[in-house]
TIMI-914076 format. One record per residue: residue in one letter; residue number from 1; chain; x, y, z of N, C-alpha, C, CB in turn. Coordinates in pm, 1 decimal, decimal comma, padded with zeros to 6 digits. Glycine has a CB too. Layout:
<recs>
<rec resn="A" resi="NUM" chain="A" n_east="X" n_north="Y" n_up="Z" ca_east="X" ca_north="Y" ca_up="Z" c_east="X" c_north="Y" c_up="Z" cb_east="X" cb_north="Y" cb_up="Z"/>
...
</recs>
This chain:
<recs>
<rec resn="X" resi="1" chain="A" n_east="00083,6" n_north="-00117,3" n_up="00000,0" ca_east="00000,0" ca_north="00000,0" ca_up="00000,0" c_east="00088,8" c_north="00124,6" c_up="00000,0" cb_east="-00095,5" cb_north="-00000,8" cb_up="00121,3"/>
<rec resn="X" resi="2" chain="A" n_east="00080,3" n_north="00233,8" n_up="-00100,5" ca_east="00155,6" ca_north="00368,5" ca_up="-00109,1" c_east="00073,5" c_north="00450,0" c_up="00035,8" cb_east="00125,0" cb_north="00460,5" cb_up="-00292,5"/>
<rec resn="X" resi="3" chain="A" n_east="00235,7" n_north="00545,5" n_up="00046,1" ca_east="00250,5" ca_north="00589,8" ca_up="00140,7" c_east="00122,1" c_north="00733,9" c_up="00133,1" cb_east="00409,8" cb_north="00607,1" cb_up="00152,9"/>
<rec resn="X" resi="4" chain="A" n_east="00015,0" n_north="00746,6" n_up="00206,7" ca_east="-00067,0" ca_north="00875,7" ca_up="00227,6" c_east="-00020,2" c_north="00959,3" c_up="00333,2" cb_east="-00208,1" cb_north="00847,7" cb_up="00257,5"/>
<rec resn="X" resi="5" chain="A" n_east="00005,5" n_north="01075,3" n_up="00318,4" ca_east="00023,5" ca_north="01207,2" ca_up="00380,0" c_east="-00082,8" c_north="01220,6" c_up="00466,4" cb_east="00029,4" cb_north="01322,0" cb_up="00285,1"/>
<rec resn="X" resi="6" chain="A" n_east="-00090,7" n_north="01246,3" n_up="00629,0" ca_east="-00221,0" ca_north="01284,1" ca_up="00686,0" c_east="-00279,5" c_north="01476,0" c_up="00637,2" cb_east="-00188,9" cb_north="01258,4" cb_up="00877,5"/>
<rec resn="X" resi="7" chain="A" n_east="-00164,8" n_north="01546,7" n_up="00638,6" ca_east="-00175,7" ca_north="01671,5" ca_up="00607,1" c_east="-00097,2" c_north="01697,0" c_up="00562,1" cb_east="-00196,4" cb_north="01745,8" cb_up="00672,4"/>
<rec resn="X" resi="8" chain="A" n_east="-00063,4" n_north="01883,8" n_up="00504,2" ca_east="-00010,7" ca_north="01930,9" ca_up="00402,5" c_east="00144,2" c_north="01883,4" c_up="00439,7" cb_east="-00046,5" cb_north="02086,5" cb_up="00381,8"/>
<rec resn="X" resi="9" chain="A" n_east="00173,3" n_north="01953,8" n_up="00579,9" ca_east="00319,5" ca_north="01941,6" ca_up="00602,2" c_east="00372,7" c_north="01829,7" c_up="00626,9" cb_east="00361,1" cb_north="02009,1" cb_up="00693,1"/>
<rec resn="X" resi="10" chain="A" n_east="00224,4" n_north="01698,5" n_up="00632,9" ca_east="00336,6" ca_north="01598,1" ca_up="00567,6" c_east="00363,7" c_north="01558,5" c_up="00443,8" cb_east="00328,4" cb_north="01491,9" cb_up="00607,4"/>
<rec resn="X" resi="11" chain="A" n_east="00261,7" n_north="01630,6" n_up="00378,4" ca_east="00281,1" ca_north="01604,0" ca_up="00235,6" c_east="00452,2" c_north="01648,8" c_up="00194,2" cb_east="00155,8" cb_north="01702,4" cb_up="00145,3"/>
<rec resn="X" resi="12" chain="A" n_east="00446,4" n_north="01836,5" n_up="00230,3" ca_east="00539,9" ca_north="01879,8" ca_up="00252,0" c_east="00667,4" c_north="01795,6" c_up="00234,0" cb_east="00518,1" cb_north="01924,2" cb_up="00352,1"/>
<rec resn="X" resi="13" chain="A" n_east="00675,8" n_north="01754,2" n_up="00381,5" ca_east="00788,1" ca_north="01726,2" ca_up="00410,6" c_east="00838,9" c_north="01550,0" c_up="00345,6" cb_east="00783,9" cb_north="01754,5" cb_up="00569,4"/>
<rec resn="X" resi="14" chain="A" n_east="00714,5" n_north="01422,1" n_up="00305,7" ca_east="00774,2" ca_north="01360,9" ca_up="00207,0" c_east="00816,2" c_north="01360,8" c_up="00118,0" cb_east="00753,8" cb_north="01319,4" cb_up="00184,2"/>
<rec resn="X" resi="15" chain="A" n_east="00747,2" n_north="01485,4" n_up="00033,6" ca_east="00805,2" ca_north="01522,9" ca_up="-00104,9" c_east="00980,1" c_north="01571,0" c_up="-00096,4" cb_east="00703,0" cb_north="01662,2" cb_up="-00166,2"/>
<rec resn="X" resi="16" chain="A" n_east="01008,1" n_north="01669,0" n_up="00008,0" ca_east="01133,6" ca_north="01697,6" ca_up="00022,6" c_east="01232,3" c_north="01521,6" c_up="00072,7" cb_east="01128,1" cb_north="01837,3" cb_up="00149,1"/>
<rec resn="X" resi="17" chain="A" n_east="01202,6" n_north="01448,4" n_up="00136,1" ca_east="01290,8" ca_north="01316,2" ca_up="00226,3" c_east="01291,2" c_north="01317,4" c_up="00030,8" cb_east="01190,7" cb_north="01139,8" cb_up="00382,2"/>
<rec resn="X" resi="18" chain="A" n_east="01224,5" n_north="01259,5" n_up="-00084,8" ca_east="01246,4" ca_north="01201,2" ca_up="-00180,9" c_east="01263,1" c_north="01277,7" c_up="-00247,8" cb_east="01184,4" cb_north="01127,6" cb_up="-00214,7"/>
<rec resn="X" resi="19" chain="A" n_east="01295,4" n_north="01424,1" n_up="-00237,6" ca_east="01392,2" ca_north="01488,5" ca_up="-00329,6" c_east="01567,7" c_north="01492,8" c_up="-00257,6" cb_east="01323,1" cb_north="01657,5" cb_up="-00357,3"/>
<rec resn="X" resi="20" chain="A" n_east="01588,1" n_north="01464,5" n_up="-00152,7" ca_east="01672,0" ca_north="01471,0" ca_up="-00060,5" c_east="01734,1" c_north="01326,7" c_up="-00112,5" cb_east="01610,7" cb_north="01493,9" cb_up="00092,7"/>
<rec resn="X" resi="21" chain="A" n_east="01689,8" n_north="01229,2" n_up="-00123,7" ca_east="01695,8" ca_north="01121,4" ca_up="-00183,2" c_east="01781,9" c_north="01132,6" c_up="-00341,2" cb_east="01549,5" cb_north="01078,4" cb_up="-00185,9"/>
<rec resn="X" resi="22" chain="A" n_east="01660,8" n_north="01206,9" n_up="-00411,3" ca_east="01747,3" ca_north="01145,3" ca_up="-00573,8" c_east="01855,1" c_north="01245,7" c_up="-00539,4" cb_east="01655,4" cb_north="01175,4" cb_up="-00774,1"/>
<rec resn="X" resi="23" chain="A" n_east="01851,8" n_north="01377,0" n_up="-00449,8" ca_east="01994,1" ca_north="01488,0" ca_up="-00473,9" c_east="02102,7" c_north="01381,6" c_up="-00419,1" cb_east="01995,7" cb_north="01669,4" cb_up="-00358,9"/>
<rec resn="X" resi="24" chain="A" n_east="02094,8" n_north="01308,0" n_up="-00330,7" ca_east="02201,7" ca_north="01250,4" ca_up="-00264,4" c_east="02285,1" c_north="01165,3" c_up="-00397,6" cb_east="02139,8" cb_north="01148,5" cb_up="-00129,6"/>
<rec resn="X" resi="25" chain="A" n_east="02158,7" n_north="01077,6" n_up="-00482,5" ca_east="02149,0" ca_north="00979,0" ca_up="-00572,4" c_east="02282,4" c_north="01063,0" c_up="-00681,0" cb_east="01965,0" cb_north="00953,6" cb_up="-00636,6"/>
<rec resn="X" resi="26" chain="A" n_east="02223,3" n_north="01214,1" n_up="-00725,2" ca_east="02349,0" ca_north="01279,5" ca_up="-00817,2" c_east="02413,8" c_north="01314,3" c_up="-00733,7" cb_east="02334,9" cb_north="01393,7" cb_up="-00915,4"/>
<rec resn="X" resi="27" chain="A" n_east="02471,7" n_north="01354,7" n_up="-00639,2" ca_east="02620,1" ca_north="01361,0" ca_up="-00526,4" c_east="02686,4" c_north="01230,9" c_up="-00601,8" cb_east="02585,8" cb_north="01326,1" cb_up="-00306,6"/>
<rec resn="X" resi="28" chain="A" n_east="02623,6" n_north="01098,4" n_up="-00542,1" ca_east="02692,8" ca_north="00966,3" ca_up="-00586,8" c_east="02758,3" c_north="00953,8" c_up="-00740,9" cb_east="02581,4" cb_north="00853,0" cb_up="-00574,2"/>
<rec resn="X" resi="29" chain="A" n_east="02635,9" n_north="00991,4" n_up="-00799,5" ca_east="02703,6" ca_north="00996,0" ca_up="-00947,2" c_east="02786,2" c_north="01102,3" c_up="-00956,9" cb_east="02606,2" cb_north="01008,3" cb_up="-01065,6"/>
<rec resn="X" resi="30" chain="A" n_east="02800,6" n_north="01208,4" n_up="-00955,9" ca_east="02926,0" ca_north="01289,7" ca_up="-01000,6" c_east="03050,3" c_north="01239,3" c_up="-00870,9" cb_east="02881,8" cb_north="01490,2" cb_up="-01000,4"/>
<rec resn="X" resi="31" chain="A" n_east="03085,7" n_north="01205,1" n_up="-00800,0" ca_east="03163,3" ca_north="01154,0" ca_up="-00688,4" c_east="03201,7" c_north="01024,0" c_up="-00795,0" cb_east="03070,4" cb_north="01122,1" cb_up="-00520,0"/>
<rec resn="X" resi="32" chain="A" n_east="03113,4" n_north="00927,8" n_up="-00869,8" ca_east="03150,9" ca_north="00782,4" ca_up="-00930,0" c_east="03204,8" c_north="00846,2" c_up="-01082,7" cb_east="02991,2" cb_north="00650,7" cb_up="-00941,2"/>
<rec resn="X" resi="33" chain="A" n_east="03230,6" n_north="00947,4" n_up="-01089,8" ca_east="03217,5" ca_north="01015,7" ca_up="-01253,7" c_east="03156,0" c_north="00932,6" c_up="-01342,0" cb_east="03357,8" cb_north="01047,6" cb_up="-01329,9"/>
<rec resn="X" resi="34" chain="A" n_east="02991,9" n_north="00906,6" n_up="-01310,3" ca_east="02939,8" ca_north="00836,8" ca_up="-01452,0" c_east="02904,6" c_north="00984,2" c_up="-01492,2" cb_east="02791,2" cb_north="00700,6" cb_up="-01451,8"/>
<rec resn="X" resi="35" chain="A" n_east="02869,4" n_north="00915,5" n_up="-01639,9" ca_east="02804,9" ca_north="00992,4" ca_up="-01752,9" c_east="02746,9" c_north="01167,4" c_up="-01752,2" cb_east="02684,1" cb_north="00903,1" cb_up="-01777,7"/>
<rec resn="X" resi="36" chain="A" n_east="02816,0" n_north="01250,9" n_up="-01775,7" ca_east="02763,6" ca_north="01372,7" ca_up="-01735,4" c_east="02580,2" c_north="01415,8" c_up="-01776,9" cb_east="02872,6" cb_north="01474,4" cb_up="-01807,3"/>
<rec resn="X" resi="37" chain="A" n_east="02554,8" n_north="01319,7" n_up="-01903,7" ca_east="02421,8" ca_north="01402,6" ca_up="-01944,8" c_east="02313,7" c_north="01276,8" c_up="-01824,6" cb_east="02376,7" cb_north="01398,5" cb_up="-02182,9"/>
<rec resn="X" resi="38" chain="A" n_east="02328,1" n_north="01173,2" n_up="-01777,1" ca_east="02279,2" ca_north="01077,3" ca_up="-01669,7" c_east="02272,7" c_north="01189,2" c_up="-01586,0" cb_east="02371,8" cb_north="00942,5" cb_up="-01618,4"/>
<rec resn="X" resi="39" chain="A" n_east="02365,9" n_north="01263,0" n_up="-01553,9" ca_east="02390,0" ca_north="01356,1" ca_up="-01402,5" c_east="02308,1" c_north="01459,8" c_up="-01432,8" cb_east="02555,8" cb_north="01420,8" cb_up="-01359,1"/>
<rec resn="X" resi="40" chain="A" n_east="02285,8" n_north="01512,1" n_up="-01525,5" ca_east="02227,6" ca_north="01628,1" ca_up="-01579,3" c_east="02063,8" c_north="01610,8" c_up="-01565,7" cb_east="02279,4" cb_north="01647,4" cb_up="-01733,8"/>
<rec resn="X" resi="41" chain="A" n_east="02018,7" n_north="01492,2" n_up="-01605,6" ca_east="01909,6" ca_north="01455,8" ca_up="-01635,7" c_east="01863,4" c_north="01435,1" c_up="-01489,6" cb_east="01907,2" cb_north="01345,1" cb_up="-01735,2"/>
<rec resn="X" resi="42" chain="A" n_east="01921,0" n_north="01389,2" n_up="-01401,1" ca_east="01897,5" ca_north="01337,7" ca_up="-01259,2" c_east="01892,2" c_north="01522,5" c_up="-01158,9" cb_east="02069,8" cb_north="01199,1" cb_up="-01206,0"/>
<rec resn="X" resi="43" chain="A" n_east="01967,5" n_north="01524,7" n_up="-01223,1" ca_east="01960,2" ca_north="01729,6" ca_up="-01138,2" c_east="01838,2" c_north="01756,1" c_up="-01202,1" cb_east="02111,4" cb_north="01894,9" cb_up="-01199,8"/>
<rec resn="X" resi="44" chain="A" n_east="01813,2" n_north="01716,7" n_up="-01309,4" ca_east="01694,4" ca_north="01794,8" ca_up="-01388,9" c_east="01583,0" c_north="01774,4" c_up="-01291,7" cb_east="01652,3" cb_north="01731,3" cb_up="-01551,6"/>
<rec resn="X" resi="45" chain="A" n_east="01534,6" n_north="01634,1" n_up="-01282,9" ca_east="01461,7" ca_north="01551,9" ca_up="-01194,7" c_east="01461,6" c_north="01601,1" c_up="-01042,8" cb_east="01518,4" cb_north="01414,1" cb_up="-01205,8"/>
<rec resn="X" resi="46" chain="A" n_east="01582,9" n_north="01611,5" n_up="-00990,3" ca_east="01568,5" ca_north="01676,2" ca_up="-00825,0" c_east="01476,0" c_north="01845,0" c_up="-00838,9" cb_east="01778,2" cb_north="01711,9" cb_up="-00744,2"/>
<rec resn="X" resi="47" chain="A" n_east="01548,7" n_north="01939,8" n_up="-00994,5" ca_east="01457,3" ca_north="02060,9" ca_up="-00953,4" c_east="01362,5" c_north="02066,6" c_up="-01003,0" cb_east="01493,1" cb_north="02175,8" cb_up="-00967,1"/>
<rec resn="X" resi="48" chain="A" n_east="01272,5" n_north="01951,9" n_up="-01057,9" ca_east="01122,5" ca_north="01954,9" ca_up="-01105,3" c_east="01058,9" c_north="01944,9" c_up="-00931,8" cb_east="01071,5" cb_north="01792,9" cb_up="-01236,0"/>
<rec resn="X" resi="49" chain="A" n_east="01106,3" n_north="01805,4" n_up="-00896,0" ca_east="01040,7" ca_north="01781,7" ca_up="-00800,1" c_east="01063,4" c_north="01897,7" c_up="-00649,4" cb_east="01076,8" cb_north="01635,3" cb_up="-00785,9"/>
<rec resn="X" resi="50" chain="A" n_east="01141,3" n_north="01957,3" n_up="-00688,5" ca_east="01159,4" ca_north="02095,7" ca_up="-00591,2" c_east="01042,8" c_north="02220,6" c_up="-00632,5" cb_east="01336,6" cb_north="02168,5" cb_up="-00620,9"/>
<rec resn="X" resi="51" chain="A" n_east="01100,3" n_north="02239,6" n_up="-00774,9" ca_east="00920,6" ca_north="02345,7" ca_up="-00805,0" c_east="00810,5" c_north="02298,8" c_up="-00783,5" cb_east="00872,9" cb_north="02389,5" cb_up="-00951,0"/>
<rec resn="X" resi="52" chain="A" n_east="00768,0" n_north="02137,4" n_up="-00793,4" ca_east="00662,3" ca_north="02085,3" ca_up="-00766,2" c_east="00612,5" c_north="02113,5" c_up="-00602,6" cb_east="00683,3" cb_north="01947,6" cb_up="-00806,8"/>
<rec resn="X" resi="53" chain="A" n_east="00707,3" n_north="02094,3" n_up="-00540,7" ca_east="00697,6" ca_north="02103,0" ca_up="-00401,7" c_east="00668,7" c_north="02261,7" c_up="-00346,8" cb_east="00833,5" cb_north="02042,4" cb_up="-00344,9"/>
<rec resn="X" resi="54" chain="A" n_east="00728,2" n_north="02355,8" n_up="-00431,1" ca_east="00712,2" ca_north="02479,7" ca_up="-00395,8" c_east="00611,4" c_north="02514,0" c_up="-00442,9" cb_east="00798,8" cb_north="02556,7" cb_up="-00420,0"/>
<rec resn="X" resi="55" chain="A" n_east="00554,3" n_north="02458,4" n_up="-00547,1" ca_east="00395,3" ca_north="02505,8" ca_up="-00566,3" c_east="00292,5" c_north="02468,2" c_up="-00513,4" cb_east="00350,1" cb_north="02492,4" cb_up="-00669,0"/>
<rec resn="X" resi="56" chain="A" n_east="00300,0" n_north="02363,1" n_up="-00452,8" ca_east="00231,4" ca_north="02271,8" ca_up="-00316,5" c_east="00264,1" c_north="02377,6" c_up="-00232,4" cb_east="00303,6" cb_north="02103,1" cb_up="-00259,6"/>
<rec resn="X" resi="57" chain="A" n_east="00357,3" n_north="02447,7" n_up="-00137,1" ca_east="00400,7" ca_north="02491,7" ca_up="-00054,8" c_east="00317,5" c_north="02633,8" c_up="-00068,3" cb_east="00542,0" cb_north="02476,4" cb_up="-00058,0"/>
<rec resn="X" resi="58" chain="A" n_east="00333,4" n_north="02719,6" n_up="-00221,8" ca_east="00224,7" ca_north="02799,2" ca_up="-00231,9" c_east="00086,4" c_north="02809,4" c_up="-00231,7" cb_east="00237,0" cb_north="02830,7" cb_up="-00295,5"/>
<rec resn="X" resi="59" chain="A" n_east="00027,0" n_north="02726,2" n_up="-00309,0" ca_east="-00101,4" ca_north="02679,2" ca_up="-00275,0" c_east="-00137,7" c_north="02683,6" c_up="-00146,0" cb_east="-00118,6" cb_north="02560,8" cb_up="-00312,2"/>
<rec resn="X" resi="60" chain="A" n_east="-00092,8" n_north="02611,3" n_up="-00062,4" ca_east="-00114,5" ca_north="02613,9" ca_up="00098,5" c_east="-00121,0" c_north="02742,5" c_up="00169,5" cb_east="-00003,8" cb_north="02542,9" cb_up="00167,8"/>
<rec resn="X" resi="61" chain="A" n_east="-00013,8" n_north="02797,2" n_up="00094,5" ca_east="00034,6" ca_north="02947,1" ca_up="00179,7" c_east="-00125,5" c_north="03039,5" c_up="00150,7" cb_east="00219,8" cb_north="03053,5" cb_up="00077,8"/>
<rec resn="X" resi="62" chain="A" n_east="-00156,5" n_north="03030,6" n_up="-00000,6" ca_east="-00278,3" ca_north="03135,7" ca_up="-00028,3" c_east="-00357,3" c_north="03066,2" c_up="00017,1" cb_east="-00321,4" cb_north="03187,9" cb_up="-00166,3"/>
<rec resn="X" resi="63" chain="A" n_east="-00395,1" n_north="02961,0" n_up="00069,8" ca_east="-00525,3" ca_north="02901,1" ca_up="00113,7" c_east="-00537,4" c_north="02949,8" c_up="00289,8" cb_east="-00518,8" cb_north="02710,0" cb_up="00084,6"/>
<rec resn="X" resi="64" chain="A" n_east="-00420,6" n_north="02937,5" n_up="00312,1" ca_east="-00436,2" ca_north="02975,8" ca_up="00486,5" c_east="-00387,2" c_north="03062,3" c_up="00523,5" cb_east="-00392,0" cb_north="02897,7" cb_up="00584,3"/>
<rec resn="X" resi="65" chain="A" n_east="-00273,2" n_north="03091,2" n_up="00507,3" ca_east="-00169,5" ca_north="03233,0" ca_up="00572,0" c_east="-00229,8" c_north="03370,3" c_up="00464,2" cb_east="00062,7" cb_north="03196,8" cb_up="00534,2"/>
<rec resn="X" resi="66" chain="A" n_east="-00245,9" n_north="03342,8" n_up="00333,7" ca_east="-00246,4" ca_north="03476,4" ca_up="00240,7" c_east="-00393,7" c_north="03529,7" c_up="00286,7" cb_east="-00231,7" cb_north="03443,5" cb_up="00048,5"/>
<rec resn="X" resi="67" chain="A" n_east="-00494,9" n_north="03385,8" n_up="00301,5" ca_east="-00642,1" ca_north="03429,7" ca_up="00289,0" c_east="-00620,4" c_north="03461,4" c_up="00442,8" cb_east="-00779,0" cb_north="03307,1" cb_up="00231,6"/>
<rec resn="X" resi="68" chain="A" n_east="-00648,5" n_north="03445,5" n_up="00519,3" ca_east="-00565,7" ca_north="03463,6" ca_up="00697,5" c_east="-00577,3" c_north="03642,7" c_up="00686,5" cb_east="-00325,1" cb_north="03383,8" cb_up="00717,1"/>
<rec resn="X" resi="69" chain="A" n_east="-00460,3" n_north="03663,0" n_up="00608,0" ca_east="-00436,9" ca_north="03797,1" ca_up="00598,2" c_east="-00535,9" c_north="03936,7" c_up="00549,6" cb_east="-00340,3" cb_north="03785,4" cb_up="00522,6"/>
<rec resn="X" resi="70" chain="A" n_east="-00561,8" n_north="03876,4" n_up="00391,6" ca_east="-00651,3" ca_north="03921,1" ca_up="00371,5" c_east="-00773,0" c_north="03976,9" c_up="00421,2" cb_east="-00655,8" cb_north="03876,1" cb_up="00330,6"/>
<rec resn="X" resi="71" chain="A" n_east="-00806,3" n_north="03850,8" n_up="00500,2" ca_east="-00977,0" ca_north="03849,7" ca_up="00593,7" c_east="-00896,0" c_north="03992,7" c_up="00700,4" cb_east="-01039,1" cb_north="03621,5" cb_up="00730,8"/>
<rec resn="X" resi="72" chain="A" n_east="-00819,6" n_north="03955,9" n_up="00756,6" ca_east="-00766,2" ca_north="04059,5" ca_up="00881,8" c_east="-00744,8" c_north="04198,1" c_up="00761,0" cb_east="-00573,3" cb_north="03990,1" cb_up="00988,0"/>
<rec resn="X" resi="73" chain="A" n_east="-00748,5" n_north="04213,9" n_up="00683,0" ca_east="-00703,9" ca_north="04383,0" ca_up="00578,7" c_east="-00634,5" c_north="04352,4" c_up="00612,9" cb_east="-00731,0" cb_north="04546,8" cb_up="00577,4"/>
<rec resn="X" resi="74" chain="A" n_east="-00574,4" n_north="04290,4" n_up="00581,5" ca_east="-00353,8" ca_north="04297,6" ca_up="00537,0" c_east="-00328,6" c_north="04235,5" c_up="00408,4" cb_east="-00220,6" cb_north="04176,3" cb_up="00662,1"/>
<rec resn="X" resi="75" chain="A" n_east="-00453,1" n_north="04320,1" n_up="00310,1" ca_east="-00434,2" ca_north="04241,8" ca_up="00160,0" c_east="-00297,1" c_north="04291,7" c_up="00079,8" cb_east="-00577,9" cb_north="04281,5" cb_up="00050,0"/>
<rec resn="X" resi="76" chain="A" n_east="-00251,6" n_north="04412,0" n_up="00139,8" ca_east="-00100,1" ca_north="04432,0" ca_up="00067,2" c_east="-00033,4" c_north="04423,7" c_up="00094,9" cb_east="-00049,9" cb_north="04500,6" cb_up="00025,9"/>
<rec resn="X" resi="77" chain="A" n_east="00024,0" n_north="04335,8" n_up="00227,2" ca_east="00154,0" ca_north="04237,3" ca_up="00263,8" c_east="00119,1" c_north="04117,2" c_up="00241,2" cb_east="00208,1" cb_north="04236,5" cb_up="00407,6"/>
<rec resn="X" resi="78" chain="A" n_east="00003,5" n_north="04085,1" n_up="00189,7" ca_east="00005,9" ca_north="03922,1" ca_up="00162,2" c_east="-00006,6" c_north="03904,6" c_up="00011,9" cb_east="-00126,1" cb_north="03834,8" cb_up="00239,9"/>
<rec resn="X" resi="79" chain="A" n_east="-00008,6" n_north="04027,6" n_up="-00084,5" ca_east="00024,8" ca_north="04065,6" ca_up="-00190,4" c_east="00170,4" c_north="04081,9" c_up="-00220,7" cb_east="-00038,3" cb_north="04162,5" cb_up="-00205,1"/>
<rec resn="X" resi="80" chain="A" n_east="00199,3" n_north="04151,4" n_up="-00157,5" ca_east="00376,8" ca_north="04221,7" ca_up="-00175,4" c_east="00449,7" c_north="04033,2" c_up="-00117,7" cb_east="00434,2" cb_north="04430,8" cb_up="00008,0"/>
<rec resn="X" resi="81" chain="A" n_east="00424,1" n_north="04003,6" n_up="-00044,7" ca_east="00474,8" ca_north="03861,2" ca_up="-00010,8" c_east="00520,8" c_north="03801,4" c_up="-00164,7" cb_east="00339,3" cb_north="03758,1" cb_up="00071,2"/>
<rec resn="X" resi="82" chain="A" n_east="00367,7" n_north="03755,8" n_up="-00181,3" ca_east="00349,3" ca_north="03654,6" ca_up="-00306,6" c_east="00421,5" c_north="03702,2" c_up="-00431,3" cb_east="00191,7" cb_north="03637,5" cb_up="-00347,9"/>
<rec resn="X" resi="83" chain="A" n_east="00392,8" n_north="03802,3" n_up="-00454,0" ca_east="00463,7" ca_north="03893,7" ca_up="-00591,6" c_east="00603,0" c_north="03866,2" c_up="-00556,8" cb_east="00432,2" cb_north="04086,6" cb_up="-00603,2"/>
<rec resn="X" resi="84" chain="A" n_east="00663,0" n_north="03877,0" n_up="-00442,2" ca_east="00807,1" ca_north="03911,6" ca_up="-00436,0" c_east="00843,7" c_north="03749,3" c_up="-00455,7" cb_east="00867,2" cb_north="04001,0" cb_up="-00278,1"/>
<rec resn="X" resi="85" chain="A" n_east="00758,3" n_north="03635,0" n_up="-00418,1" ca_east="00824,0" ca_north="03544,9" ca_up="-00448,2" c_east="00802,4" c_north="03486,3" c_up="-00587,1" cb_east="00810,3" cb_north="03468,4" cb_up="-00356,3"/>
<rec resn="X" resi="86" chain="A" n_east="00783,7" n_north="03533,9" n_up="-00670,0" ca_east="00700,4" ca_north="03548,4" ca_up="-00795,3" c_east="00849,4" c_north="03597,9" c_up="-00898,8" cb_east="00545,0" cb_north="03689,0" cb_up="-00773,9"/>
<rec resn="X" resi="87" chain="A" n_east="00870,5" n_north="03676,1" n_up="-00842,8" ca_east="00999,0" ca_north="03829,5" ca_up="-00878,2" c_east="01074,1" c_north="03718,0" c_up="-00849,2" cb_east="01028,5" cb_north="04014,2" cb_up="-00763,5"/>
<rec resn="X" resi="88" chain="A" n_east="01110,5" n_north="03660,4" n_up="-00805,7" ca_east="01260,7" ca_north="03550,5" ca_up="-00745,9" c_east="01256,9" c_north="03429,4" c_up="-00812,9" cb_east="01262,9" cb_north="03496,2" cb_up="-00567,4"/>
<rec resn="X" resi="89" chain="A" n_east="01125,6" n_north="03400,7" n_up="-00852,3" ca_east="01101,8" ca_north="03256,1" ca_up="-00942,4" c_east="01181,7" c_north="03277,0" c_up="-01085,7" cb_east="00913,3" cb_north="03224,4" cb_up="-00980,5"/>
<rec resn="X" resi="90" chain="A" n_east="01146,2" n_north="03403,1" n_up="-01120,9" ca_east="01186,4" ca_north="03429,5" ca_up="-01283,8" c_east="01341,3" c_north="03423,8" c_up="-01293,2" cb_east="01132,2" cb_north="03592,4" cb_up="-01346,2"/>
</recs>
């Protein structure tokens, strides 16, 4: 039976143990000098599953902390937040 998450931050935090995982996986390979485009392809793979995780991580954020804010009128620090991490993605 696959492994279910009870909540977000454990979702969270399995997704990171198995990106923590394949990064270790390319450490090994460039340390064994196999194949550079193998290594390439495997980094590729660790930062999908890192944006994947950070968009999980956002989602969450506007569902509870951004809307949180909002409801309280603090719609333009939970604006200026998001944008700025928006500005750092590009």
């Amino acid at each position: 039976m696959a492994y279910k998450p009870k909540s977000e931050k454990e979702r969270v935090l399995h997704r990171y143990k198995i990106s923590l995982g394949q990064l270790r996986k390319v450490t090994a390979m460039v340390e064994g000098g196999e194949y550079c485009i193998d290594i390439l392809s495997q980094s590729q793979a660790v930062q999908k599953a890192l944006r994947e995780t950070d968009n999980l991580l956002l989602a969450n954020h506007l569902k509870t902390c951004a809307a949180r804010s909002i409801q309280a009128g603090k719609q333009n620090k939970a604006i200026a937040e998001i944008m700025e991490i928006f500005a750092r993605r590009s």
